[in-house]
Every structure is written in C-alpha cells, then in structure tokens.
C-alpha positions, 0 to 999 in steps of 0.5 A: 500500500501507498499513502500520497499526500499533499502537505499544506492545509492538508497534513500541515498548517502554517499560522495563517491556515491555523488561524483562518481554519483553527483559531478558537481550536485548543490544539496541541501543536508540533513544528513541522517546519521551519524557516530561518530557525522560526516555526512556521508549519505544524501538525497536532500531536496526535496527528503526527503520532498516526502518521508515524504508525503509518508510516511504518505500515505503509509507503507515505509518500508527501505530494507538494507544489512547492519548490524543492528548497520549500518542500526541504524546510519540512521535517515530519519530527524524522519520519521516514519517508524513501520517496518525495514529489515536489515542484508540483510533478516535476521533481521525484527524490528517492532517498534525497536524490533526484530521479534523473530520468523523471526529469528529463521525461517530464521536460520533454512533455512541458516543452511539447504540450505548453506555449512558453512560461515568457508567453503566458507571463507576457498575457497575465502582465499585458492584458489580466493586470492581477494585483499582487506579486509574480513569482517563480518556481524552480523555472517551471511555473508561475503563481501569484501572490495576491494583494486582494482576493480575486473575482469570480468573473476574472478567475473564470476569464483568466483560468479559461485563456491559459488552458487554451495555452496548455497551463492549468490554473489553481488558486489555493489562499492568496496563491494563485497558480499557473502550471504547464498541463503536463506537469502534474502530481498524478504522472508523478505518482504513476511512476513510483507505483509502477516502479514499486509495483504498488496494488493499493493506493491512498491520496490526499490533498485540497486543491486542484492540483491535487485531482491529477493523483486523487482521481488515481487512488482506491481511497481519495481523501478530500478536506472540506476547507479546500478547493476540491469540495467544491469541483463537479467531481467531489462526489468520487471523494472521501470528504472530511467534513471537519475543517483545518488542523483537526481535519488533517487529524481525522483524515490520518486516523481515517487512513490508519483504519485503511491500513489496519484493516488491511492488515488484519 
C-alpha cells in the first residue's frame, strides 16, 4: 500500500491556515517546519503520532507544489519517508536524490504540450493586470501572490485563456497558480507505483492540483476547507467534513483504519 499526500492545509498548517481554519481550536501543536530557525508549519500531536504508525505500515509518500528548497524546510519530527514529489510533478527524490530520468521525461512533455512560461507571463502582465506579486518556481511555473482576493468573473476569464495555452490554473489562499498541463502530481505518482509495483493506493490533498493523483487512488481523501469540495467531481471523494488542523487529524486516523484493516 501507498499513502500520497499533499502537505499544506492538508497534513500541515502554517499560522495563517491555523488561524483562518483553527483559531478558537485548543490544539496541541508540533513544528513541522521551519524557516530561518522560526516555526512556521505544524501538525497536532496526535496527528503526527498516526502518521508515524503509518508510516511504518505503509509507503507515505508527501505530494507538494512547492519548490524543492520549500518542500526541504519540512521535517515530519524524522519520519521516514524513501520517496518525495515536489515542484508540483516535476521533481521525484528517492532517498534525497533526484530521479534523473523523471526529469528529463517530464521536460520533454512541458516543452511539447505548453506555449512558453515568457508567453503566458507576457498575457497575465499585458492584458489580466492581477494585483499582487509574480513569482517563480524552480523555472517551471508561475503563481501569484495576491494583494486582494480575486473575482469570480476574472478567475473564470483568466483560468479559461491559459488552458487554451496548455497551463492549468489553481488558486489555493492568496496563491494563485499557473502550471504547464503536463506537469502534474498524478504522472508523478504513476511512476513510483509502477516502479514499486504498488496494488493499493491512498491520496490526499485540497486543491486542484491535487485531482491529477486523487482521481488515481482506491481511497481519495478530500478536506472540506479546500478547493476540491467544491469541483463537479467531489462526489468520487472521501470528504472530511471537519475543517483545518483537526481535519488533517481525522483524515490520518481515517487512513490508519485503511491500513489496519488491511492488515488484519
């Protein structure tokens, strides 16, 4: 069995997510990340006491659209874990190393199926004007960092002319993201559970981006604070109805009964 995951305001939460999601909670927290030696990322103790158990029965692989320096601040209290997804798709670390021959497979799709990052930049700059800050990512796509919550109308507008461009569009918080079609987490994870022969597959995550892997798992996990609970498709999911960090709680329980049952 496998268990991928997506990482943030899925398993983890920074301050921002704990206080939109968690704030009158009494939560009993432990730092899963941290940034210039200051905890920004955090999990409830016993969440972090299921993913251990899990761990140890099943392979957790974490799922992320952050860059790999992002994704290396996060350290799961020395979880093991053999594999890693990062940049969105575009990078697999199997025992901390990159998998070079992902790599060079997943470049050849980007440049084959999407118009380029400069064109795309160039129609979101010229014509869209979104207030907040362009940024980049490992040189493979692009978000933005919103100064304002974007409208319906506009998110529509600008989600629909860059699918015409080969990208996808997910806005997740104040993030709103760009990224080639063929990048994706479900590729990714097709690989590995080719490559370790994997029968069984658990997912979870929020957003969009997350859907490419979901949609290949036996047993799909949702959160009903993400982007996912409200997509067309959300019926073929296991939606936890508990919002923020006691949401990541219940899905890792709810996965361990998975896995124990399994193994019984």
């Amino acid at each position: 069995m496998m268990f991928a995951s997506d990482l943030d305001r899925t398993i983890i939460y920074s301050h921002r997510a704990i206080e939109e999601y968690s704030k009158h909670e009494k939560l009993e927290l432990i730092a899963v990340e941290k940034r210039e030696k200051k905890e920004v990322s955090f999990m409830s103790k016993m969440a972090l006491a299921y993913l251990r158990q899990l761990s140890s029965m099943l392979l957790f692989v974490p799922v992320t659209t952050r860059s790999l320096s992002q994704y290396q601040r996060v350290f799961f209290q020395n979880i093991a874990h053999q594999y890693a997804v990062t940049t969105n798709g575009a990078i697999i670390l199997y025992k901390g190393e990159k998998l070079v021959e992902w790599e060079e497979k997943i470049s050849k799709e980007i440049r084959s199926s999407s118009v380029s990052m400069q064109e795309l930049k160039q129609l979101l700059i010229n014509y869209f004007k979104i207030e907040g800050e362009l940024r980049l990512v490992e040189e493979l796509f692009i978000y933005y960092y919103l100064e304002k919550g974007i409208a319906p109308e506009l998110l529509l507008e600008v989600t629909e002319s860059a699918r015409k461009k080969g990208w996808r569009v997910s806005l997740q918080g104040r993030k709103l993201y760009f990224v080639p079609k063929s990048l994706s987490k479900g590729s990714a994870i097709k690989f590995i559970q080719e490559r370790e022969e994997i029968s069984t597959l658990i997912g979870a995550g929020d957003s969009l981006l997350d859907d490419d892997f979901l949609k290949l798992c036996h047993h799909p996990f949702v959160l009903s604070h993400g982007e996912l609970n409200n997509y067309p498709l959300k019926e073929h999911y296991y939606v936890i109805e508990q919002a923020g960090v006691k949401g990541g709680e219940v899905l890792l329980k709810s996965i361990l009964s998975i896995a124990n049952k399994a193994n019984s």
